[in-house]
PDB file of N, CA, C and O in Angstrom:
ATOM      1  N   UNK A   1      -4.080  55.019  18.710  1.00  0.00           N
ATOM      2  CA  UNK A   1      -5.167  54.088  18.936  1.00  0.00           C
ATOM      3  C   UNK A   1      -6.223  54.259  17.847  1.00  0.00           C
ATOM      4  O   UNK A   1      -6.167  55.190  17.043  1.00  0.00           O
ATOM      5  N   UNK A   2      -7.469  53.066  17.838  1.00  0.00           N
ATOM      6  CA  UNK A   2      -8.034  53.252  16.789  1.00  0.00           C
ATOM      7  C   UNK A   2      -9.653  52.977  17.763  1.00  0.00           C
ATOM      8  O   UNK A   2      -9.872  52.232  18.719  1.00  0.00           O
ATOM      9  N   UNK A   3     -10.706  54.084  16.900  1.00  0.00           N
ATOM     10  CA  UNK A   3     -12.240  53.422  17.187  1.00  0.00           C
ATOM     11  C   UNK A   3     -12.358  53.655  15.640  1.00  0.00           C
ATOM     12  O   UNK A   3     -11.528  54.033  14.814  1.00  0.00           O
ATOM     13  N   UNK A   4     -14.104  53.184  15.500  1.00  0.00           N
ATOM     14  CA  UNK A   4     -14.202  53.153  14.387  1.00  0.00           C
ATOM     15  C   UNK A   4     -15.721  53.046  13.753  1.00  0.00           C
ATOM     16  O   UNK A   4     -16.182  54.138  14.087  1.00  0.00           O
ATOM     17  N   UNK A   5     -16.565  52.493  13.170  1.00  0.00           N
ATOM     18  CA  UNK A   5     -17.708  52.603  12.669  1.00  0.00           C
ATOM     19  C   UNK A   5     -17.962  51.759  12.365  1.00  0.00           C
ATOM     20  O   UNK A   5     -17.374  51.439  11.333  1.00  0.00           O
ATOM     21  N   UNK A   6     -18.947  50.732  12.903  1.00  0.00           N
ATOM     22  CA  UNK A   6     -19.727  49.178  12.553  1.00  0.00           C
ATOM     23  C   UNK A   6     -21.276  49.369  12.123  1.00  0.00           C
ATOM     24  O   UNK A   6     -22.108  50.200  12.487  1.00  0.00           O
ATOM     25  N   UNK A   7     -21.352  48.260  11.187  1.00  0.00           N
ATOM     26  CA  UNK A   7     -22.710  48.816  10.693  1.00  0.00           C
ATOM     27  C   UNK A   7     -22.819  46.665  10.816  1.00  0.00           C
ATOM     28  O   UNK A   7     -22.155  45.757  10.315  1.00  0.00           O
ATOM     29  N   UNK A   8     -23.945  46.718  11.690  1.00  0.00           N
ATOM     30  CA  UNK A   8     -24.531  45.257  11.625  1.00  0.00           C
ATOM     31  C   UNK A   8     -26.223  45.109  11.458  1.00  0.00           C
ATOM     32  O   UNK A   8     -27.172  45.805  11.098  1.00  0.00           O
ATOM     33  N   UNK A   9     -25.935  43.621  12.002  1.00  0.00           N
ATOM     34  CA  UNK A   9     -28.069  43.180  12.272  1.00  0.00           C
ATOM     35  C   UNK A   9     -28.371  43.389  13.414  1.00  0.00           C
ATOM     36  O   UNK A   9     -27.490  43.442  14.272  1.00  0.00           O
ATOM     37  N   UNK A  10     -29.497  43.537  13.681  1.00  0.00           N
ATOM     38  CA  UNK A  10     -30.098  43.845  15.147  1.00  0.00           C
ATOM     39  C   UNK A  10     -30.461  43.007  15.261  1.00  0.00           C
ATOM     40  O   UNK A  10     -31.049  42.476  14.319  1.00  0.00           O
ATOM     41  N   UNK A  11     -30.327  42.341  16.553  1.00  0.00           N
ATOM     42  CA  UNK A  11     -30.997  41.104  17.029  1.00  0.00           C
ATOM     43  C   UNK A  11     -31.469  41.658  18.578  1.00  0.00           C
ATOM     44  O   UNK A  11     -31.321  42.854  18.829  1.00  0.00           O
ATOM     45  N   UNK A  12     -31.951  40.885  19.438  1.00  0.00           N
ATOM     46  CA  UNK A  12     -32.349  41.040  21.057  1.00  0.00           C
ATOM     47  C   UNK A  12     -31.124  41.753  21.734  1.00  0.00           C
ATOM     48  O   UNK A  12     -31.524  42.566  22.566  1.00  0.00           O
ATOM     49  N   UNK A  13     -29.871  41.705  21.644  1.00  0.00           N
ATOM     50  CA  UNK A  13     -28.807  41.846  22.712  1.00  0.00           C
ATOM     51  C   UNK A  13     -28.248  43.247  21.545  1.00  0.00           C
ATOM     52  O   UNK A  13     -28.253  43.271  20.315  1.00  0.00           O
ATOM     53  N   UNK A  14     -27.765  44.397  22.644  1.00  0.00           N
ATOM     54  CA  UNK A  14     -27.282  45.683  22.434  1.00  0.00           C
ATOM     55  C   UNK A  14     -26.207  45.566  21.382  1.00  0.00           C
ATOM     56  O   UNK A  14     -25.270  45.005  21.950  1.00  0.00           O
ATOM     57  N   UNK A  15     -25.924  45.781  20.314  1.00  0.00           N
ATOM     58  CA  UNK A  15     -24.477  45.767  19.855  1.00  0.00           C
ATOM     59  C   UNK A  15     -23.794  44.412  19.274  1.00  0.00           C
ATOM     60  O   UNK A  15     -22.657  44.223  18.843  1.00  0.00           O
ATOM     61  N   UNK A  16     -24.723  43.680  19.396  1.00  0.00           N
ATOM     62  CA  UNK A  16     -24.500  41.987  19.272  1.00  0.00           C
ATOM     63  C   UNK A  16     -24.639  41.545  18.068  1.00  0.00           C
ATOM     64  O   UNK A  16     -24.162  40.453  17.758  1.00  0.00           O
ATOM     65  N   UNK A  17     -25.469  42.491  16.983  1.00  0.00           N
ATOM     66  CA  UNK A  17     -25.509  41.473  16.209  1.00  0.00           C
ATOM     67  C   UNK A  17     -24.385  41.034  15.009  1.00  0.00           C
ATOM     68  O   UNK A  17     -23.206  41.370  15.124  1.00  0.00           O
ATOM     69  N   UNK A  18     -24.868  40.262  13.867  1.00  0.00           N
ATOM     70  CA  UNK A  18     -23.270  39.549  13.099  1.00  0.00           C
ATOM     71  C   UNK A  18     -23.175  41.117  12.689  1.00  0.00           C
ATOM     72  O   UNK A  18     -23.971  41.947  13.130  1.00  0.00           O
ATOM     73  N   UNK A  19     -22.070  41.449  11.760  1.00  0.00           N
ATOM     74  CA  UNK A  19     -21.459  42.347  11.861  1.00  0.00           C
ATOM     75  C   UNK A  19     -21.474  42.206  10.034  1.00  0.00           C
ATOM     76  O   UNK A  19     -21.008  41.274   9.378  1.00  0.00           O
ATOM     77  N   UNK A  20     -22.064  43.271   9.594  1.00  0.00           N
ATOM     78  CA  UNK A  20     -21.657  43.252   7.645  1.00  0.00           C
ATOM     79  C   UNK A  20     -21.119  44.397   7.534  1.00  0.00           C
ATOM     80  O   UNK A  20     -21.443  44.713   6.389  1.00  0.00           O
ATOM     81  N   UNK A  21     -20.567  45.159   7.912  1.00  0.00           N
ATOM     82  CA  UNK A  21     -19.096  46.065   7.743  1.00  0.00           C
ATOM     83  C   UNK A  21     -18.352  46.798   8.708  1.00  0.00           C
ATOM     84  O   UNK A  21     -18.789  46.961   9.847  1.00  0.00           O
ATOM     85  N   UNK A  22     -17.537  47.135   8.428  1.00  0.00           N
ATOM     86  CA  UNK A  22     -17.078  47.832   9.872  1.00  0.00           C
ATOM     87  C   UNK A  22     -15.635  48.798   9.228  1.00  0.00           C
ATOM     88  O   UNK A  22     -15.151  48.226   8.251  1.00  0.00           O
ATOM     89  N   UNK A  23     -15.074  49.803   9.512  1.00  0.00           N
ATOM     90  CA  UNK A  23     -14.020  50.452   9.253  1.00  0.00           C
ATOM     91  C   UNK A  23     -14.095  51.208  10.948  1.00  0.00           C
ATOM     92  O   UNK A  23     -14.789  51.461  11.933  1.00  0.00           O
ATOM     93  N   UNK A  24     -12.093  51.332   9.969  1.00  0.00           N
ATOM     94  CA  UNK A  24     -11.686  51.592  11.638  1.00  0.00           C
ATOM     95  C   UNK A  24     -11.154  53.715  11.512  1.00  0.00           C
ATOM     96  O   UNK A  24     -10.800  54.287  10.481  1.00  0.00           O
ATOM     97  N   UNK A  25     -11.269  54.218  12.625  1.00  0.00           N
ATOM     98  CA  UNK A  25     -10.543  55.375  12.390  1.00  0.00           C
ATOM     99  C   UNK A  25      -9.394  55.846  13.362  1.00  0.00           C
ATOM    100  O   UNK A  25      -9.509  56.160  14.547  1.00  0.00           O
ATOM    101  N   UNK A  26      -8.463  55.826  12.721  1.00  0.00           N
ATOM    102  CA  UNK A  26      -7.603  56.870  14.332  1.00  0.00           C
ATOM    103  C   UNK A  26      -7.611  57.806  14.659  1.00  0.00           C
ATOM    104  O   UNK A  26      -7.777  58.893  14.106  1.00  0.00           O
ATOM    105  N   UNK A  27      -7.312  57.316  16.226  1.00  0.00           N
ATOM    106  CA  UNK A  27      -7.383  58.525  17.319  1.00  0.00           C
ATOM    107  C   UNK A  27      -5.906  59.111  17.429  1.00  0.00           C
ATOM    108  O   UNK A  27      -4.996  58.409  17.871  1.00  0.00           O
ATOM    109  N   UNK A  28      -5.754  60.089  17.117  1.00  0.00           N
ATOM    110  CA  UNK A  28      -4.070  60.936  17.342  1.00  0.00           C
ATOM    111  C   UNK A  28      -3.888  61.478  18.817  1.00  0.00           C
ATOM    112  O   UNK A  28      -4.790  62.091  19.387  1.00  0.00           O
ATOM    113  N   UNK A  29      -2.867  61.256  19.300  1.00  0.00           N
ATOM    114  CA  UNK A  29      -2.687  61.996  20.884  1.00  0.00           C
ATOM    115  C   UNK A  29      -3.355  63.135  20.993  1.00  0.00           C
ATOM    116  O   UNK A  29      -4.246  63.302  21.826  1.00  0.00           O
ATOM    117  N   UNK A  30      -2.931  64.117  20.056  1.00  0.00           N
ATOM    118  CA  UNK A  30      -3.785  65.485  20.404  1.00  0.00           C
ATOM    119  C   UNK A  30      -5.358  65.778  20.092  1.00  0.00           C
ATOM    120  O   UNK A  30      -5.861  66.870  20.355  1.00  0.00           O
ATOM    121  N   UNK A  31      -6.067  64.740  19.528  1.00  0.00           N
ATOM    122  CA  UNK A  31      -7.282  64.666  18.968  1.00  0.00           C
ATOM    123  C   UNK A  31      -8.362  65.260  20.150  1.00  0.00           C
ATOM    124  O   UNK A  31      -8.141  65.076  21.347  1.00  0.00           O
ATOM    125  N   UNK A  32      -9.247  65.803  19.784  1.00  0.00           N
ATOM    126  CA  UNK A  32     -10.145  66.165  20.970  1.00  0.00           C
ATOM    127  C   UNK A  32     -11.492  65.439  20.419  1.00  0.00           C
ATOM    128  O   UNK A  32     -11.608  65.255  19.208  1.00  0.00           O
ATOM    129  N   UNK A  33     -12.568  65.007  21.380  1.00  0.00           N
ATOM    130  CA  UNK A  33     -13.614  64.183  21.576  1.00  0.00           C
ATOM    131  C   UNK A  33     -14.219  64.866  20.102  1.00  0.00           C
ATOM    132  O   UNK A  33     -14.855  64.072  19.409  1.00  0.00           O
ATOM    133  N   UNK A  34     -14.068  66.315  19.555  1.00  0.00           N
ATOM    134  CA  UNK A  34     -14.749  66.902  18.600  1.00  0.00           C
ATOM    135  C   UNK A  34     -14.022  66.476  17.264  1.00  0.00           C
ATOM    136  O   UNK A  34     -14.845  66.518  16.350  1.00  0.00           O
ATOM    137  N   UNK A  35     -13.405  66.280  17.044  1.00  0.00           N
ATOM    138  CA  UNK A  35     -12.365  65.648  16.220  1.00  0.00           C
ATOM    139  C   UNK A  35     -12.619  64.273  15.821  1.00  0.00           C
ATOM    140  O   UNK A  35     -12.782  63.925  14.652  1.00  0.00           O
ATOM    141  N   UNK A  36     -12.646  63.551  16.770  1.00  0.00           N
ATOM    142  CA  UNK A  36     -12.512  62.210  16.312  1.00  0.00           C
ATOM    143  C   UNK A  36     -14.186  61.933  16.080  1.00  0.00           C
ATOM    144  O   UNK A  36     -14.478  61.135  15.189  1.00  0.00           O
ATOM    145  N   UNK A  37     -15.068  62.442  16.701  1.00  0.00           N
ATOM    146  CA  UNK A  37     -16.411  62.438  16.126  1.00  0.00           C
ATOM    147  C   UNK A  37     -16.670  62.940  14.630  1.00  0.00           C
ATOM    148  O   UNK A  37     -17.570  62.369  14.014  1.00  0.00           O
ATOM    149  N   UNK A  38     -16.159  63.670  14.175  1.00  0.00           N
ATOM    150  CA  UNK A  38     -16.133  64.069  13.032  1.00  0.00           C
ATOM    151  C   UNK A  38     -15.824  62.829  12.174  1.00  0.00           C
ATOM    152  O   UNK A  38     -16.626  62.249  11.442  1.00  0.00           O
ATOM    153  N   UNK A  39     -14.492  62.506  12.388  1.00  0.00           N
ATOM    154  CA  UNK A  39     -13.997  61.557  11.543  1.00  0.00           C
ATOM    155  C   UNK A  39     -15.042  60.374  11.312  1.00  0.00           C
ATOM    156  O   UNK A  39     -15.553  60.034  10.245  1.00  0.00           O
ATOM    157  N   UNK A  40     -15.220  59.859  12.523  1.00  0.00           N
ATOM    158  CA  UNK A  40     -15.975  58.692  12.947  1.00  0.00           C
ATOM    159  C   UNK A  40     -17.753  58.656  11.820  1.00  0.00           C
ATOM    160  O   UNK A  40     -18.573  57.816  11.449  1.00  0.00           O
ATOM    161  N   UNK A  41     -17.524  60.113  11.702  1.00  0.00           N
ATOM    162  CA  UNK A  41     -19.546  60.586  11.284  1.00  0.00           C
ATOM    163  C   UNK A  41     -18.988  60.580   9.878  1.00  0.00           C
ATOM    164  O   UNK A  41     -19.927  60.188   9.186  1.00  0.00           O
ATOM    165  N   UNK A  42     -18.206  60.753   9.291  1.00  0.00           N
ATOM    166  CA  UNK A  42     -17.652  60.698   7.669  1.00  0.00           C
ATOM    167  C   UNK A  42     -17.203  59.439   7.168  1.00  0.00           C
ATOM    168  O   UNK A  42     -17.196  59.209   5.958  1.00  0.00           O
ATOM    169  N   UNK A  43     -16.860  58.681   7.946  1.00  0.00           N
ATOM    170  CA  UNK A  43     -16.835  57.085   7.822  1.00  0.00           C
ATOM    171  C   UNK A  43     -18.390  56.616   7.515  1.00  0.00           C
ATOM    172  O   UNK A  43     -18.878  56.352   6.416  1.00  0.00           O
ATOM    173  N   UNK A  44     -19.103  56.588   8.981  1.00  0.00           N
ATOM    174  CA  UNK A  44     -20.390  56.283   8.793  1.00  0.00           C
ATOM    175  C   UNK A  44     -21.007  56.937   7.570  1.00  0.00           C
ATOM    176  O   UNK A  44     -22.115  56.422   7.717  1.00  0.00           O
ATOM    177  N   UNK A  45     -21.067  57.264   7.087  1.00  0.00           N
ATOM    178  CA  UNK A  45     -21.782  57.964   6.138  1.00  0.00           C
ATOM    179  C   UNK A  45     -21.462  57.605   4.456  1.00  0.00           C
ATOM    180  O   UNK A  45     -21.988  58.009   3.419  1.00  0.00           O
ATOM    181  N   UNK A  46     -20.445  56.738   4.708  1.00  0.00           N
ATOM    182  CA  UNK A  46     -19.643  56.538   3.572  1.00  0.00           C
ATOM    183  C   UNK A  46     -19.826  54.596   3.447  1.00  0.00           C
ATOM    184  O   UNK A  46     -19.725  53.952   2.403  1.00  0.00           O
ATOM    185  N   UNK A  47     -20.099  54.052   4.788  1.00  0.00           N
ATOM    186  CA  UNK A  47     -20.081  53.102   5.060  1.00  0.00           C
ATOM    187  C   UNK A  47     -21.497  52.322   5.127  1.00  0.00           C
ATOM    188  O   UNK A  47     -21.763  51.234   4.618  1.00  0.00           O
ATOM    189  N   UNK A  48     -22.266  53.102   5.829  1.00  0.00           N
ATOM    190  CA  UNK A  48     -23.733  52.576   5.911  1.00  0.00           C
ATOM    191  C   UNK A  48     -24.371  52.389   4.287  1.00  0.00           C
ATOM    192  O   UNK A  48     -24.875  51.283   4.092  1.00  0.00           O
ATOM    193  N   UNK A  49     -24.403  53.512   2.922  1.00  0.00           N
ATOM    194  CA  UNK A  49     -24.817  52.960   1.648  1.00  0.00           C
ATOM    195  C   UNK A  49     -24.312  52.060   1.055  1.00  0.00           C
ATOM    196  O   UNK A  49     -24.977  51.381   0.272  1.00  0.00           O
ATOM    197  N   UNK A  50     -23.085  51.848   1.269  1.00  0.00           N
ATOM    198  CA  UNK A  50     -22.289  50.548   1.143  1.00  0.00           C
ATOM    199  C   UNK A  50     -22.747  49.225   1.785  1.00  0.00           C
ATOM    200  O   UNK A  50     -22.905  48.197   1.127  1.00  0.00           O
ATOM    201  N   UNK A  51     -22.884  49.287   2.680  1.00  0.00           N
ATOM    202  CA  UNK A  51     -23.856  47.921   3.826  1.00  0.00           C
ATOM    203  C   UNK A  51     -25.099  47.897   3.264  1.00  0.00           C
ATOM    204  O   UNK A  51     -25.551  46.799   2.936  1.00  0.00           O
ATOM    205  N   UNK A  52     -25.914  49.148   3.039  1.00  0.00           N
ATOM    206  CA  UNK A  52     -27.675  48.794   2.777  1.00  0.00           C
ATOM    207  C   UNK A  52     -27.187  48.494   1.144  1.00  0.00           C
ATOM    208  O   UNK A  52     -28.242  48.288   0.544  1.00  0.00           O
ATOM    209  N   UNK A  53     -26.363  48.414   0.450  1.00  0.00           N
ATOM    210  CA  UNK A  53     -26.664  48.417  -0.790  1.00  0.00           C
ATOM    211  C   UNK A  53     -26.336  46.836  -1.158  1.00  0.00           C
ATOM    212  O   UNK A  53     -26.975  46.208  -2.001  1.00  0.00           O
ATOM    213  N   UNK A  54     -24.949  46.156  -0.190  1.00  0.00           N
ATOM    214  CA  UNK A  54     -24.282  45.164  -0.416  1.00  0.00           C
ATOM    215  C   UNK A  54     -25.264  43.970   0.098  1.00  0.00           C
ATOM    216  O   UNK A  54     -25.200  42.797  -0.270  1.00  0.00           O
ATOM    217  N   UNK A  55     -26.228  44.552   1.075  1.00  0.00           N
ATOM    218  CA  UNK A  55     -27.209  43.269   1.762  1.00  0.00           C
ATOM    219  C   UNK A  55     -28.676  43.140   0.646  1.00  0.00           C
ATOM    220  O   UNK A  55     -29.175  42.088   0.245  1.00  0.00           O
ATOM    221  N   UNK A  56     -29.225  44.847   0.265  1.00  0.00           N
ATOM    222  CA  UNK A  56     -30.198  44.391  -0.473  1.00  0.00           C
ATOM    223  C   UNK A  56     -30.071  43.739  -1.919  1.00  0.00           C
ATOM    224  O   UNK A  56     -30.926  43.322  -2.700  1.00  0.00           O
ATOM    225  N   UNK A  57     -28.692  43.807  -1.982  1.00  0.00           N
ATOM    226  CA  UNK A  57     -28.039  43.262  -3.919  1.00  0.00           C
ATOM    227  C   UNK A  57     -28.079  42.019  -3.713  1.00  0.00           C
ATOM    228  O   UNK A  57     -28.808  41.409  -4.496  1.00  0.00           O
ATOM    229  N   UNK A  58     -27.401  41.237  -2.709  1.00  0.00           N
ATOM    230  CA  UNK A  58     -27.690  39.871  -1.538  1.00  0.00           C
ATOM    231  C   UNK A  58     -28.748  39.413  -2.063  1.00  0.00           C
ATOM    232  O   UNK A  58     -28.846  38.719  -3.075  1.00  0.00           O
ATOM    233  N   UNK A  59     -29.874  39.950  -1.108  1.00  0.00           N
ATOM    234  CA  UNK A  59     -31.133  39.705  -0.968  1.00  0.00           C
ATOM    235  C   UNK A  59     -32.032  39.674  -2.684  1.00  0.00           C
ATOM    236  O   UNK A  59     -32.826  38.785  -2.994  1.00  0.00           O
ATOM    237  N   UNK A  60     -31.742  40.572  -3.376  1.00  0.00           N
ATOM    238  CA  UNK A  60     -32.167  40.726  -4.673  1.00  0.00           C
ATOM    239  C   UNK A  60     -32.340  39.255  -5.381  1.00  0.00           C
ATOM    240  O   UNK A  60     -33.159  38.498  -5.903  1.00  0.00           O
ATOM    241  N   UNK A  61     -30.741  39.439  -4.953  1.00  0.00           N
ATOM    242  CA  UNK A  61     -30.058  37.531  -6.098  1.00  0.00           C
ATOM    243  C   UNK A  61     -30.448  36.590  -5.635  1.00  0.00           C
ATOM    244  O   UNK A  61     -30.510  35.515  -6.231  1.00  0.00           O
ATOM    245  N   UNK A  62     -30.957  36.873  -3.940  1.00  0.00           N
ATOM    246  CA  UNK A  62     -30.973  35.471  -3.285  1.00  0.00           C
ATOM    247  C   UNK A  62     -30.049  34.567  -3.318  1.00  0.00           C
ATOM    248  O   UNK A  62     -30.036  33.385  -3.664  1.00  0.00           O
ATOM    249  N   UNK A  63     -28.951  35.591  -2.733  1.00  0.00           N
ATOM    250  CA  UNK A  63     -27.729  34.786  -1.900  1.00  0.00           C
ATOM    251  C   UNK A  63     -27.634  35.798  -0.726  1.00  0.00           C
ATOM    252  O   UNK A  63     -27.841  37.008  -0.638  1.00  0.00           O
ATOM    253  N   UNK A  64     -27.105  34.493   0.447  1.00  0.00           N
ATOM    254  CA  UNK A  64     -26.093  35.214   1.561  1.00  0.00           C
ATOM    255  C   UNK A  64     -25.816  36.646   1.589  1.00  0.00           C
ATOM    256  O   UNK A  64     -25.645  36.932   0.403  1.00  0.00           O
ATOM    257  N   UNK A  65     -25.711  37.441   2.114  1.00  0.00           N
ATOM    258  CA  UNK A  65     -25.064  38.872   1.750  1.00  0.00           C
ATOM    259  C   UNK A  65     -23.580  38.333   2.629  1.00  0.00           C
ATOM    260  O   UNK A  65     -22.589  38.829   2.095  1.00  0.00           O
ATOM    261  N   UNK A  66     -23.231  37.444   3.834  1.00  0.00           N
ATOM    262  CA  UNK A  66     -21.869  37.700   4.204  1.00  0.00           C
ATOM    263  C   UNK A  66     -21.491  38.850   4.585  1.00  0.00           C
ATOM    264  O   UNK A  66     -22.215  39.845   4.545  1.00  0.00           O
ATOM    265  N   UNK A  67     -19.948  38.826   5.122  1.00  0.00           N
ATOM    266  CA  UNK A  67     -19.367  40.384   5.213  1.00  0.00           C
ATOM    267  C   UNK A  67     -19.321  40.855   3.974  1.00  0.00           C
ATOM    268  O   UNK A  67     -19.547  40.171   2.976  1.00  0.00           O
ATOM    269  N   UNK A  68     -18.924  42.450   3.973  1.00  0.00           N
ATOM    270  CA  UNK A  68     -19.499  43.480   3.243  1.00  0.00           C
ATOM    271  C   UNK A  68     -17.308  43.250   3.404  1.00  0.00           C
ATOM    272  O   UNK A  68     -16.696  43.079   4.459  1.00  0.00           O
ATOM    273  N   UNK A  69     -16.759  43.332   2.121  1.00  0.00           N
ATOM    274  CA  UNK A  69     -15.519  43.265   1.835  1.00  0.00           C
ATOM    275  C   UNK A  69     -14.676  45.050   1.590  1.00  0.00           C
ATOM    276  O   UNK A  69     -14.210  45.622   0.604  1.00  0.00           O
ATOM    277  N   UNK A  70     -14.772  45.290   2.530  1.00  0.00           N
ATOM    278  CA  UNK A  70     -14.410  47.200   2.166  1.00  0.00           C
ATOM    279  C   UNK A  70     -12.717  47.092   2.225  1.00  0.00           C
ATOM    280  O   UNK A  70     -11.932  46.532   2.992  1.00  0.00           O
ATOM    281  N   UNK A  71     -12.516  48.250   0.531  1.00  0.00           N
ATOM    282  CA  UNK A  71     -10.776  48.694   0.929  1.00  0.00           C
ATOM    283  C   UNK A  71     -11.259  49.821   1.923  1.00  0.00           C
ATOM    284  O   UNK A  71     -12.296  50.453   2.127  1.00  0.00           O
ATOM    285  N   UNK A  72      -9.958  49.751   2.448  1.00  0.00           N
ATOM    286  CA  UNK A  72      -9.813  51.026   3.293  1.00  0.00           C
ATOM    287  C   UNK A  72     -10.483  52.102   3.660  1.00  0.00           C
ATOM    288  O   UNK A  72     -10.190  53.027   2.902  1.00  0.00           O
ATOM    289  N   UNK A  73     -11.426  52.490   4.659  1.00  0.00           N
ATOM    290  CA  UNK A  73     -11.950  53.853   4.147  1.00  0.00           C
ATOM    291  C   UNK A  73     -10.939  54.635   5.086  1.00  0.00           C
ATOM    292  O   UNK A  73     -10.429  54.376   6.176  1.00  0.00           O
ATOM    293  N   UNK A  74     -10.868  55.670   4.228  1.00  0.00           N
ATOM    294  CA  UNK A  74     -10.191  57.032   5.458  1.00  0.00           C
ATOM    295  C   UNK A  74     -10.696  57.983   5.486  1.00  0.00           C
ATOM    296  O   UNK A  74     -11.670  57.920   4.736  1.00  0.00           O
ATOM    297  N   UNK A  75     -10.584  59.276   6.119  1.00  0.00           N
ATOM    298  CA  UNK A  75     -11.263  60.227   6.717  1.00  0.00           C
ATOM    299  C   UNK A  75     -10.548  61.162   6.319  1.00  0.00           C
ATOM    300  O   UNK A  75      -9.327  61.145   6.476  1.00  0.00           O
ATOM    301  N   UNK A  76     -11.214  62.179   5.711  1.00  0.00           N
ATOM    302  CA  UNK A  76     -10.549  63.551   5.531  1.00  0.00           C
ATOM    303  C   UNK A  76     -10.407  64.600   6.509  1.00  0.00           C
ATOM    304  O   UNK A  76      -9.796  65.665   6.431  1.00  0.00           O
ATOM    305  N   UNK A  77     -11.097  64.092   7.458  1.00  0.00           N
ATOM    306  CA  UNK A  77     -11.257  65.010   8.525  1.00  0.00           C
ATOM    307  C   UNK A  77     -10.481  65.450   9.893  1.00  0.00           C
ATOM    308  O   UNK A  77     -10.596  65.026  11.043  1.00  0.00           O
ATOM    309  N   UNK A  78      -9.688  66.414   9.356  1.00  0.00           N
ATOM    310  CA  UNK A  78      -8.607  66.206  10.657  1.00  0.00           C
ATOM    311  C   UNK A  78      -8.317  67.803  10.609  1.00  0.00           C
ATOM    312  O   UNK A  78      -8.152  68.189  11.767  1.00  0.00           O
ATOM    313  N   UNK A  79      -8.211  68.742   9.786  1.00  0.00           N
ATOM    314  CA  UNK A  79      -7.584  70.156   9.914  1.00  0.00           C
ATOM    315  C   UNK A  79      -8.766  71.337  10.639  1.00  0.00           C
ATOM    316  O   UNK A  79      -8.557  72.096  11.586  1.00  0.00           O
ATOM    317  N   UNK A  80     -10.312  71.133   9.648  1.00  0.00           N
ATOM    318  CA  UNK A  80     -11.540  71.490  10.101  1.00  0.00           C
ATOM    319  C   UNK A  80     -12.178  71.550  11.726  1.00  0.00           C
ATOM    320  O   UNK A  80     -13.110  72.221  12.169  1.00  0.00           O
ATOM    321  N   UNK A  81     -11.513  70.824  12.224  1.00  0.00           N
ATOM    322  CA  UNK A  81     -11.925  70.538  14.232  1.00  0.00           C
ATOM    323  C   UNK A  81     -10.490  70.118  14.782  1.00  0.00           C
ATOM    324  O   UNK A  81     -10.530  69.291  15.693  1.00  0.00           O
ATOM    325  N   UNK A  82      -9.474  70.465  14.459  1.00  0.00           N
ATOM    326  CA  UNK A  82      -8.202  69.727  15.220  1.00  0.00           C
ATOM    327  C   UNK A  82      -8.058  70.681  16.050  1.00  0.00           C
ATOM    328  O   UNK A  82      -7.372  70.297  16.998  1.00  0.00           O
ATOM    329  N   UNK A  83      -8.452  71.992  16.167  1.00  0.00           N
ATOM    330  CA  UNK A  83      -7.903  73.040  17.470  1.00  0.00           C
ATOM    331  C   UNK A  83      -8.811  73.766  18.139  1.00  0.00           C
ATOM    332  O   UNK A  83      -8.600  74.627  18.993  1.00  0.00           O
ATOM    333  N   UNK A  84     -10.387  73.166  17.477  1.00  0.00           N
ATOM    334  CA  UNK A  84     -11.371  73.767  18.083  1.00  0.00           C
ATOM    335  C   UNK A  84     -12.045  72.732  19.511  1.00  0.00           C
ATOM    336  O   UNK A  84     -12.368  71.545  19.458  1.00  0.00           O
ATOM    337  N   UNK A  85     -12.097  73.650  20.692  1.00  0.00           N
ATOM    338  CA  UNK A  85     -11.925  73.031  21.647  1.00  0.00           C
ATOM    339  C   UNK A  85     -13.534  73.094  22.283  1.00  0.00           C
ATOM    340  O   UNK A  85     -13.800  72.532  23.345  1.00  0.00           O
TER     341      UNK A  85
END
């Protein structure tokens, strides 16, 4: 299965707003809640300067910013917390 890391606009409603990037991470059967947080926090982190950079370059030119077009991100994080419980 997969969760993953969204970076959007805030508007009035929780979680609602349009959406300018998002990557996904997987969850492995044996993964523990400490694990996949990890992953999830190394995405974000990789993802959010990418979003503030792709909306204020937008905003700079005075165009649209649109979705934020990301290859792949992946996560290195899987050996560091895979057995710590």
């Amino acid at each position: 299965s997969m969760t993953g890391a969204t970076v959007h606009y805030v508007d009035e409603e929780y979680d609602r707003g349009t959406i300018i990037g998002q990557s996904r991470v997987p969850v492995e059967p044996n993964d523990s809640a400490e694990v996949v947080a990890a992953r999830v926090l190394e995405i974000e982190h990789r993802l959010y300067p990418l979003a503030a950079e792709h909306v204020c370059s937008a905003l700079i030119e005075g165009r649209d910013p649109g979705p934020l077009e990301l290859p792949e991100l992946s996560s290195s994080t899987t050996t560091d917390l895979e057995h710590t419980e």
